[in-house]
One Martini backbone bead per residue (centre of mass of N, CA, C, O) as a GRO file, in nm:
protein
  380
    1UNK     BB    1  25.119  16.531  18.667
    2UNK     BB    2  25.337  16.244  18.681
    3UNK     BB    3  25.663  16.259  18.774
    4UNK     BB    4  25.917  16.022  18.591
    5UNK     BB    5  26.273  15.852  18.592
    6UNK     BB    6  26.225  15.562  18.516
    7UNK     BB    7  26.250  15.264  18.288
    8UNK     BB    8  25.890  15.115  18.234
    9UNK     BB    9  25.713  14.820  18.241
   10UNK     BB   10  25.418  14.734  18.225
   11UNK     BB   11  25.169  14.505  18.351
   12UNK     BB   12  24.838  14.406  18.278
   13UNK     BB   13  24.560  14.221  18.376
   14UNK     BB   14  24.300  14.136  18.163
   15UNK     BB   15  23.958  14.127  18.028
   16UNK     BB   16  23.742  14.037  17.801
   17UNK     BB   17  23.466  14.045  17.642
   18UNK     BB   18  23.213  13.879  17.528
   19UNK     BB   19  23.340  13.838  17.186
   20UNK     BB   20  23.617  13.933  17.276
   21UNK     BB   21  23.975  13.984  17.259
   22UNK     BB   22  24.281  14.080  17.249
   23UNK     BB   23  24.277  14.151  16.944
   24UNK     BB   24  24.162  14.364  16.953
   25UNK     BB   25  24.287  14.578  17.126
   26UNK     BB   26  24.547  14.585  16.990
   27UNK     BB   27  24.379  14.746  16.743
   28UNK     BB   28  24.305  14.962  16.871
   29UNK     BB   29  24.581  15.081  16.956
   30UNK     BB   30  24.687  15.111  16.647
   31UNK     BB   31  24.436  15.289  16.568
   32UNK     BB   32  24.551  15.532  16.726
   33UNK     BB   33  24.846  15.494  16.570
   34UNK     BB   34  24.794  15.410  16.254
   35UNK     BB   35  24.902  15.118  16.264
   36UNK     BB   36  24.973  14.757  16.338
   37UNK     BB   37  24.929  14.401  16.377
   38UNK     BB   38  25.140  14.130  16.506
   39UNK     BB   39  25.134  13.836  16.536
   40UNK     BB   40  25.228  13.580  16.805
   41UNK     BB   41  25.443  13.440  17.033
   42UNK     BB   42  25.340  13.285  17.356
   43UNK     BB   43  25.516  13.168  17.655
   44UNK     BB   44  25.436  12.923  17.852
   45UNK     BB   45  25.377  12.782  18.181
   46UNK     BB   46  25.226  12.449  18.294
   47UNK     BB   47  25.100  12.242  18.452
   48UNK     BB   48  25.092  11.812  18.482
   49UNK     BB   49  24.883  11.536  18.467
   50UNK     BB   50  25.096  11.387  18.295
   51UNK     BB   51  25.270  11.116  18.366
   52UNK     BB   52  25.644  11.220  18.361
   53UNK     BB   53  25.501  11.566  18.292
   54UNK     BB   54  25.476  11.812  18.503
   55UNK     BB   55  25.500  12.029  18.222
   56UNK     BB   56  25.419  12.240  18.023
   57UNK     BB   57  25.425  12.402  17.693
   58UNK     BB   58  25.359  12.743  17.550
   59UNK     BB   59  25.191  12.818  17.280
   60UNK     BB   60  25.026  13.179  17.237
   61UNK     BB   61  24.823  13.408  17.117
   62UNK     BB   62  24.979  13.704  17.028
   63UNK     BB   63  24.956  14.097  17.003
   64UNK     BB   64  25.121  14.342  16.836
   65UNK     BB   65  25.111  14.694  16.869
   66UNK     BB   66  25.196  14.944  16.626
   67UNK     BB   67  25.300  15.178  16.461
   68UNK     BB   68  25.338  15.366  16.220
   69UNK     BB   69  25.693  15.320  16.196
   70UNK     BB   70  25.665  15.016  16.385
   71UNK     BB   71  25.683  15.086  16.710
   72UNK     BB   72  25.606  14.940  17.012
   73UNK     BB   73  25.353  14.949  17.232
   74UNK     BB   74  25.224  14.666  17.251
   75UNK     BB   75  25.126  14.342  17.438
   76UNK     BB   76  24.878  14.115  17.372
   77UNK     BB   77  24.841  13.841  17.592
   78UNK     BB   78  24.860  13.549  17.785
   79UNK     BB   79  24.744  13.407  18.120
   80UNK     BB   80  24.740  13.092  18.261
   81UNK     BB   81  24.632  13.222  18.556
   82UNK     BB   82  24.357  13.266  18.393
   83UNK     BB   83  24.044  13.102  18.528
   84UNK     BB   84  23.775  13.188  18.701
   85UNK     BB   85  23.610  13.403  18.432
   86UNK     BB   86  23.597  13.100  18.244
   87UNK     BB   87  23.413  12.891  18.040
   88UNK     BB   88  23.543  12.591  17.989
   89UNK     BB   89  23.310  12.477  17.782
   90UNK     BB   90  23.367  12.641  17.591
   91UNK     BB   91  23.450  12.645  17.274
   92UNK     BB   92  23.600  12.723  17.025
   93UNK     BB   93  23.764  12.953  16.843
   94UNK     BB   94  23.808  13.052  16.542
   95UNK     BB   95  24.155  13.024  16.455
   96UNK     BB   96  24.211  12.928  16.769
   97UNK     BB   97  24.540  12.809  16.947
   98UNK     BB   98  24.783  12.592  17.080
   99UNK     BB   99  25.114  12.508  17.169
  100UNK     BB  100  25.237  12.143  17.288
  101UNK     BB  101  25.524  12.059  17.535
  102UNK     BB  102  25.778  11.900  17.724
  103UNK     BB  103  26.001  12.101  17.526
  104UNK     BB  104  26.155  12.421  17.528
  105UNK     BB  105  26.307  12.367  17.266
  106UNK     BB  106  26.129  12.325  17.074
  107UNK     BB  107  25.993  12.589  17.066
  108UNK     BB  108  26.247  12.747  17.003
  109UNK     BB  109  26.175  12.627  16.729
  110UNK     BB  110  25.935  12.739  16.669
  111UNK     BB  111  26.000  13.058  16.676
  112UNK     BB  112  26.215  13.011  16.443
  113UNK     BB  113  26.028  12.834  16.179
  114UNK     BB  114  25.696  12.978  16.289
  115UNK     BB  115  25.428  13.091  16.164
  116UNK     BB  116  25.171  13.260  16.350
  117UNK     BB  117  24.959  13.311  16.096
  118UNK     BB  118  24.907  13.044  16.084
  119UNK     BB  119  24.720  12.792  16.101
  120UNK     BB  120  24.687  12.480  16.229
  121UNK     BB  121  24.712  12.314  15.968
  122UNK     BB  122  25.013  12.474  15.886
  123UNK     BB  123  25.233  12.559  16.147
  124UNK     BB  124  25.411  12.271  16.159
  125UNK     BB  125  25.561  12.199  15.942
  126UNK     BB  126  25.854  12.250  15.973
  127UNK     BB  127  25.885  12.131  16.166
  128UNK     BB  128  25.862  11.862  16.040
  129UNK     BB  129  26.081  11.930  15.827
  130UNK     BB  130  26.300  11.856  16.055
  131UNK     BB  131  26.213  11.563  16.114
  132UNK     BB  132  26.121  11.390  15.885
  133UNK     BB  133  25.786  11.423  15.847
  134UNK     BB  134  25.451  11.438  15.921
  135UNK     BB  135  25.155  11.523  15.972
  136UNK     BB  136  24.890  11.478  16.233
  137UNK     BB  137  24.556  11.408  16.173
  138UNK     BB  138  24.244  11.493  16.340
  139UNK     BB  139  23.877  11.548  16.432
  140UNK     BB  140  23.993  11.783  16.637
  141UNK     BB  141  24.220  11.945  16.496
  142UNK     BB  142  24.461  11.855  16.555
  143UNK     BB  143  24.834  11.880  16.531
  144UNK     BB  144  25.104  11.614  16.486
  145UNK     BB  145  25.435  11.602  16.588
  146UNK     BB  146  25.703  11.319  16.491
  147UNK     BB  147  25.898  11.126  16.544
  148UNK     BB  148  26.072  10.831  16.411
  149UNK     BB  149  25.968  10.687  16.688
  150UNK     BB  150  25.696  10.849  16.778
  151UNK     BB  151  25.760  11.059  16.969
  152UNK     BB  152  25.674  11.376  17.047
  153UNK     BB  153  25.703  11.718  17.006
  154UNK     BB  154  25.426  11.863  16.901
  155UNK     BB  155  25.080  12.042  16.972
  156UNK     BB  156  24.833  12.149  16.809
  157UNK     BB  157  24.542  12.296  16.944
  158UNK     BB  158  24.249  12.380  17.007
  159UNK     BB  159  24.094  12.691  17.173
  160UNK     BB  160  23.915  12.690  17.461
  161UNK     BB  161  23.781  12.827  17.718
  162UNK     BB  162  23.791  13.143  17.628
  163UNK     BB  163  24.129  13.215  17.573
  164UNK     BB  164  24.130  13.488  17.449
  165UNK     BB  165  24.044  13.694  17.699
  166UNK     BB  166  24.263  13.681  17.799
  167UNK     BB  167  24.479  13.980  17.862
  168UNK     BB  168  24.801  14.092  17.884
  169UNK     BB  169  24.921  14.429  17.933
  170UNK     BB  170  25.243  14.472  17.740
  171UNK     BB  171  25.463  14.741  17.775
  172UNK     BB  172  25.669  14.922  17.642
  173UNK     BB  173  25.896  15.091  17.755
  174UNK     BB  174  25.930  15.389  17.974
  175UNK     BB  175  26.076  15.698  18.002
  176UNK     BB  176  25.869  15.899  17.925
  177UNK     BB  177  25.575  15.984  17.975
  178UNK     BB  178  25.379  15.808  18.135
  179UNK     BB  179  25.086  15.895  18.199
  180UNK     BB  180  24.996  15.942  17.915
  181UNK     BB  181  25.058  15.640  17.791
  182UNK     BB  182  24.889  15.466  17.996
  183UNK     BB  183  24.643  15.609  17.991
  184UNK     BB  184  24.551  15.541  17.688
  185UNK     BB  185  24.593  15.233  17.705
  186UNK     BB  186  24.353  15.211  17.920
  187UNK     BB  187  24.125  15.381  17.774
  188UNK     BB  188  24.077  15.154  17.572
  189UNK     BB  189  23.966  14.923  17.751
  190UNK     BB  190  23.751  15.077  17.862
  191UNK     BB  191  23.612  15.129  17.581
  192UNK     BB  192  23.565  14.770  17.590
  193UNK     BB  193  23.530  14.654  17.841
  194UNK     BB  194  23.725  14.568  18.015
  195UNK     BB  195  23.880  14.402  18.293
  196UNK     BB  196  23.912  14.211  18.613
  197UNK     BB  197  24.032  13.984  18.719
  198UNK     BB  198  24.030  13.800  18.970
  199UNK     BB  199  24.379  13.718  18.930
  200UNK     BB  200  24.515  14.000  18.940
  201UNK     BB  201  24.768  14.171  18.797
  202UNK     BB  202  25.069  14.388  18.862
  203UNK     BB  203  25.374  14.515  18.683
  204UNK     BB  204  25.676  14.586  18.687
  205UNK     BB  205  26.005  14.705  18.495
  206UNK     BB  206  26.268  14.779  18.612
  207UNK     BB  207  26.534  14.933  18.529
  208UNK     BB  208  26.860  14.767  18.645
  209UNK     BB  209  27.138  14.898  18.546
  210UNK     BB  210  27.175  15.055  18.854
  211UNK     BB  211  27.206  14.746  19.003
  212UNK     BB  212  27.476  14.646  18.907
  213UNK     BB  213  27.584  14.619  19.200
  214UNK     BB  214  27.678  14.440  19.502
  215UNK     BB  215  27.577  14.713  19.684
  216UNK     BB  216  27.317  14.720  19.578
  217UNK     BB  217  27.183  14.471  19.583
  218UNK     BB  218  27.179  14.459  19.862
  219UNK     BB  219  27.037  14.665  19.965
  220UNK     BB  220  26.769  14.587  19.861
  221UNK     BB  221  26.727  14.335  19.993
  222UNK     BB  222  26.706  14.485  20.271
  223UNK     BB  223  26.473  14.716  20.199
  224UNK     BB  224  26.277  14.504  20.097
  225UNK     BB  225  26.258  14.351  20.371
  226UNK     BB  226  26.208  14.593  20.559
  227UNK     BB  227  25.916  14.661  20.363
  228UNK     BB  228  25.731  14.441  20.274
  229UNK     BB  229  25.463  14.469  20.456
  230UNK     BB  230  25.384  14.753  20.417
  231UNK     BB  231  25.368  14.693  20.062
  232UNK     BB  232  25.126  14.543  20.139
  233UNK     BB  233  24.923  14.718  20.289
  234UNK     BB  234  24.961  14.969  20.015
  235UNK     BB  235  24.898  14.759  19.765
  236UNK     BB  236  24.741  14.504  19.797
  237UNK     BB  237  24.726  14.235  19.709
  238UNK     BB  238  24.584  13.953  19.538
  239UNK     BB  239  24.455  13.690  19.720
  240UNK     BB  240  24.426  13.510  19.398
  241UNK     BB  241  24.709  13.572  19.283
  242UNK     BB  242  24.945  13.221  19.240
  243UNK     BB  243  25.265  13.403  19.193
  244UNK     BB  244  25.340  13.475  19.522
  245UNK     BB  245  25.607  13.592  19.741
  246UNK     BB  246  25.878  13.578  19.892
  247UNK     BB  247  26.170  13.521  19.963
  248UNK     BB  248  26.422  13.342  20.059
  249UNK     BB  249  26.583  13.323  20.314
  250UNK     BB  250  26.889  13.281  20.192
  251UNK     BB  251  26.910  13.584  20.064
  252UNK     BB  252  26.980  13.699  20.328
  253UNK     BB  253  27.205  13.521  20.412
  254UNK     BB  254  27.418  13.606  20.158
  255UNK     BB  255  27.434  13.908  20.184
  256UNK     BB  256  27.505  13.892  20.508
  257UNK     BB  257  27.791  13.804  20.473
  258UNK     BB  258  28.078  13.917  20.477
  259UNK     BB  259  28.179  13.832  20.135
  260UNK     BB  260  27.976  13.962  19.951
  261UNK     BB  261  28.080  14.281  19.912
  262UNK     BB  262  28.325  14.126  19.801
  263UNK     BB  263  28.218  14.088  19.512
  264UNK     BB  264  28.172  14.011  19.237
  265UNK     BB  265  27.912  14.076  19.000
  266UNK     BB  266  27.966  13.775  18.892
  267UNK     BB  267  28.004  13.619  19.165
  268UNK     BB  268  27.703  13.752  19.261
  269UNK     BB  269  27.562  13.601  19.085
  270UNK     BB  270  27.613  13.348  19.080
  271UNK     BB  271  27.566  13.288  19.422
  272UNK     BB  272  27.242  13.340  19.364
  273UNK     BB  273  27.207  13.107  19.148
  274UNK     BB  274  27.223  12.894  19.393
  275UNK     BB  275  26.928  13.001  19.489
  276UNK     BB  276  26.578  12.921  19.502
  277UNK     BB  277  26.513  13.149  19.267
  278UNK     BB  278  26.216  13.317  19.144
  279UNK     BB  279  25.961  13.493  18.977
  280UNK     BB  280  25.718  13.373  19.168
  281UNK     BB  281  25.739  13.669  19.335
  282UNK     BB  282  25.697  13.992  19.442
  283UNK     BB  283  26.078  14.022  19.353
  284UNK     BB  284  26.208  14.008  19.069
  285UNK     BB  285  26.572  13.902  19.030
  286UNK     BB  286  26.644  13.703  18.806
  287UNK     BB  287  26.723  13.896  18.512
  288UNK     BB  288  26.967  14.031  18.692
  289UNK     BB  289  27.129  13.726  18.800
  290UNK     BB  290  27.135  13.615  18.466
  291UNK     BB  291  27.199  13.867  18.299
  292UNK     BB  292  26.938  13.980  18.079
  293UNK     BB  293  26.957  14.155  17.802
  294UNK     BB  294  26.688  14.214  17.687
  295UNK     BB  295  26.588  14.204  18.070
  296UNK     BB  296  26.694  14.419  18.276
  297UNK     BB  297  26.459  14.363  18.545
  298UNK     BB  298  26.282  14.476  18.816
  299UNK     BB  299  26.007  14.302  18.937
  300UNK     BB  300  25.699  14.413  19.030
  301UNK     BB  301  25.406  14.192  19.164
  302UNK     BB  302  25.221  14.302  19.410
  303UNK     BB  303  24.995  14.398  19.228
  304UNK     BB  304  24.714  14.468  19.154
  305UNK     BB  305  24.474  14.518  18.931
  306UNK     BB  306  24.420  14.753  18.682
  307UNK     BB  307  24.267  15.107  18.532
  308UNK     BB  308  24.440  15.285  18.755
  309UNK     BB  309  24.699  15.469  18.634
  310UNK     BB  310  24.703  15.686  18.929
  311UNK     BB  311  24.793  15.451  19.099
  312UNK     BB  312  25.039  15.310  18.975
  313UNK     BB  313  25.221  15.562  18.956
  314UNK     BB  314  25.241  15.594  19.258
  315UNK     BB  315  25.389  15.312  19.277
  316UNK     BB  316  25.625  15.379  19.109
  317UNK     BB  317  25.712  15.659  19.299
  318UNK     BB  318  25.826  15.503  19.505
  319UNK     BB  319  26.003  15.318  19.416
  320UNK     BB  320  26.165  15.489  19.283
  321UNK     BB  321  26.224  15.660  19.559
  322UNK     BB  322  26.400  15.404  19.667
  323UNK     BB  323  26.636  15.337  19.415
  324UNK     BB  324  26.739  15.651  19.434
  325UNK     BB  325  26.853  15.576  19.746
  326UNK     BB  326  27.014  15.343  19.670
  327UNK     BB  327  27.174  15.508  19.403
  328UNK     BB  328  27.307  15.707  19.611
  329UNK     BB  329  27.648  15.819  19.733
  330UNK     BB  330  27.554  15.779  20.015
  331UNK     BB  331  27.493  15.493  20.112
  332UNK     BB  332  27.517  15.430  20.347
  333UNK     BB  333  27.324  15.662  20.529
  334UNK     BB  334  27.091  15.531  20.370
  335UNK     BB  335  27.095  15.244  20.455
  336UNK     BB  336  27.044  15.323  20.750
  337UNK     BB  337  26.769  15.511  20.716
  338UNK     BB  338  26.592  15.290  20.601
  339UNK     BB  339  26.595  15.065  20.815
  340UNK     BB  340  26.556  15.236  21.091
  341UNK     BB  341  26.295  15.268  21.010
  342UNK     BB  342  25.989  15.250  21.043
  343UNK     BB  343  25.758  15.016  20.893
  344UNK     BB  344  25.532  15.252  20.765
  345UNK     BB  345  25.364  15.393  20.574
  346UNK     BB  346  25.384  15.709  20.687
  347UNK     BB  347  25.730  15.675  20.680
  348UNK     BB  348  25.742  15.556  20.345
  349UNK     BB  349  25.599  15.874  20.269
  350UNK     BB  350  25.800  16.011  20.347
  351UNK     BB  351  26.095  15.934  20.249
  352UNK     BB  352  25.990  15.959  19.969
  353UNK     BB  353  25.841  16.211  19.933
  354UNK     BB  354  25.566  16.231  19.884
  355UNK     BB  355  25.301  16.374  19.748
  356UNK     BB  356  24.991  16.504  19.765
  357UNK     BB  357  24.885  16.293  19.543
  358UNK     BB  358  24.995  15.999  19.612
  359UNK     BB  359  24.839  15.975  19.890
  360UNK     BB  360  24.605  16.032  19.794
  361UNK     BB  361  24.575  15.760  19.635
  362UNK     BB  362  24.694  15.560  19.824
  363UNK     BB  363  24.458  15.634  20.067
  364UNK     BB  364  24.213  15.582  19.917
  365UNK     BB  365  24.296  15.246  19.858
  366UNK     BB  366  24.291  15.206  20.187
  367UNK     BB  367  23.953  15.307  20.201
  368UNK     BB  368  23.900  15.069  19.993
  369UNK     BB  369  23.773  14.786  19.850
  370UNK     BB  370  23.898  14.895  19.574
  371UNK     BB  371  24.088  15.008  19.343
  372UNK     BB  372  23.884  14.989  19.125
  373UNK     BB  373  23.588  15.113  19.034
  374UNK     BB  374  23.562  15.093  18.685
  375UNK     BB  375  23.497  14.803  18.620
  376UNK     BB  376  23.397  14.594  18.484
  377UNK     BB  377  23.145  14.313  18.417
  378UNK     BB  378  23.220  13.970  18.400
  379UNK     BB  379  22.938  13.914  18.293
  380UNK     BB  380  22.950  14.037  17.978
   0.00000   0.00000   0.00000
């Protein structure tokens, strides 16, 4: 059993089988810890093809499912650039809708003021009654609510195109037993026959607290842009999908300048600020450079979707040997011998001393066609 010392959030990206949604996954997740599953709000952005608003914001029914405590398991999410292994044309599923606004503030209210239990014609209530109106219903199934002049603030509408069946599975944080935690988790999907979808990916989301500081950010930014091929060649990101990238040219070049390192933190995460820097690209800073007291993590976005635990883990034990190498006392030396390095993968994995379990998992996966071997059929 592999063990880590790092407090990581998984986040892997899985598809229902035909019949089943994520709704199921999170019930199963909770009925094996005697708990129970709380419907919630998921925000996410999409593009718009209505001319003058070019994203929709939207929330999307998500399931968090708990212990017998009360205490947060895992969270099954949409994830709207899960696209191309859904029949477009499928119905409606009965009681699965989305809200959609072209402005986040909108949502915002509805977070804060609308019960996601609520079916989808009195979901929006409260929204009206905040604008002193009252909903409009069509015979699509439609809910709008609209201001005093008429004007559109946010719309339920029926869930089409099998839309309930993503289903991004994000665990609750994890300090210790990483593999026990993970293991039962995706055991439970493999159960349910859920899948990989074509556009997956997986997520890390290391604890960032011991990375704010404006030496270790540089760092980090340093050996990671020198190891990025080599972390592709090793992890094999999934080349369809949607939202990868590495980071602006500008980003080496504002911590290399001579300045930087002698700004304090928040000047440091300031003038990061200003920087064309988005959370969709391989190594999400976002987060870190925020200061986002939530979410306060570093996002590892470049991974493949799988529901082979060991193969996670496996990258997980090196990123995380890579971070402790970035925040260990000897820092300059650290930092000489991390860039030195030829950027080879067998010395990527000698450098962070990986294990011959790590290594045998990572090398299997370099000389197979695909990460996971047991992912069920998409066409079931």
């Amino acid at each position: 059993m592999m063990d880590l010392f790092w407090k990581i959030g998984f986040e892997i990206e899985l598809l229902a089988p035909k019949g089943l949604s994520r709704q199921d996954l999170a019930e199963a997740i909770a009925d094996r810890h005697q708990g129970r599953v709380e419907r919630m709000f998921h925000q996410q952005v999409e593009p718009s093809h209505v001319p003058g608003h070019p994203i929709f914001e939207n929330l999307t029914l998500g399931y968090r499912a708990l212990d017998s405590e009360g205490r947060w398991i895992a969270h099954c999410v949409d994830d709207l650039t899960l696209q191309d292994d859904l029949d477009k044309s499928h119905p409606p599923r009965p009681g699965w809708y989305r809200i959609v606004s072209d402005d986040a503030r909108f949502l915002q209210l509805i977070l804060c003021h609308c019960n996601p239990d609520h079916p989808i014609d009195r979901v929006l209530q409260d929204l009206a009654r905040l604008f002193h109106t009252t909903l409009h219903r069509d015979a699509s199934g439609m809910c709008r609510v609209c201001d005093a002049s008429g004007q559109s603030v946010a719309i339920a509408a029926p869930l089409p195109g099998e839309r309930e069946r993503p289903c991004e599975l994000v665990t609750a944080p994890i300090a210790q037993n990483h593999s026990r935690h993970l293991s039962a988790l995706l055991d439970v999907a493999q159960q349910l026959n859920f899948a990989i979808p074509s556009e997956g990916a997986t997520h890390l989301h290391f604890d960032a607290t011991r990375l704010c500081t404006t030496q270790r950010l540089k760092q980090l930014v340093l050996v990671f842009s020198h190891w990025q091929d080599t972390f592709n060649r090793l992890f094999r990101p999934n080349p369809r999908c949607r939202r990868l990238g590495p980071w602006p040219a500008q980003l080496l070049e504002r911590v290399c300048s001579p300045d930087f390192e002698r700004l304090a933190w928040s000047d440091a995460c300031r003038a990061l600020g200003q920087l064309p820097l988005t959370k969709y690209c391989d190594y999400n800073l976002i987060n870190i450079v925020t200061q986002n007291k939530a979410k306060p993590t570093l996002e590892v976005r470049n991974l493949p979707a799988t529901l082979d635990s060991g193969w996670i883990l496996s990258v997980a034990s090196v990123i995380e040997s890579l971070l402790m190498l970035i925040c260990s006392e000897d820092a300059a030396q650290t930092q000489e011998r991390l860039l030195a390095t030829p950027p080879t993968v067998e010395s990527l994995l000698a450098l962070v001393e990986a294990s011959p379990a790590v290594k045998a998992q990572l090398h299997s996966s370099l000389c197979s066609d695909s990460v996971q071997p047991v992912a069920a059929s998409l066409n079931t």
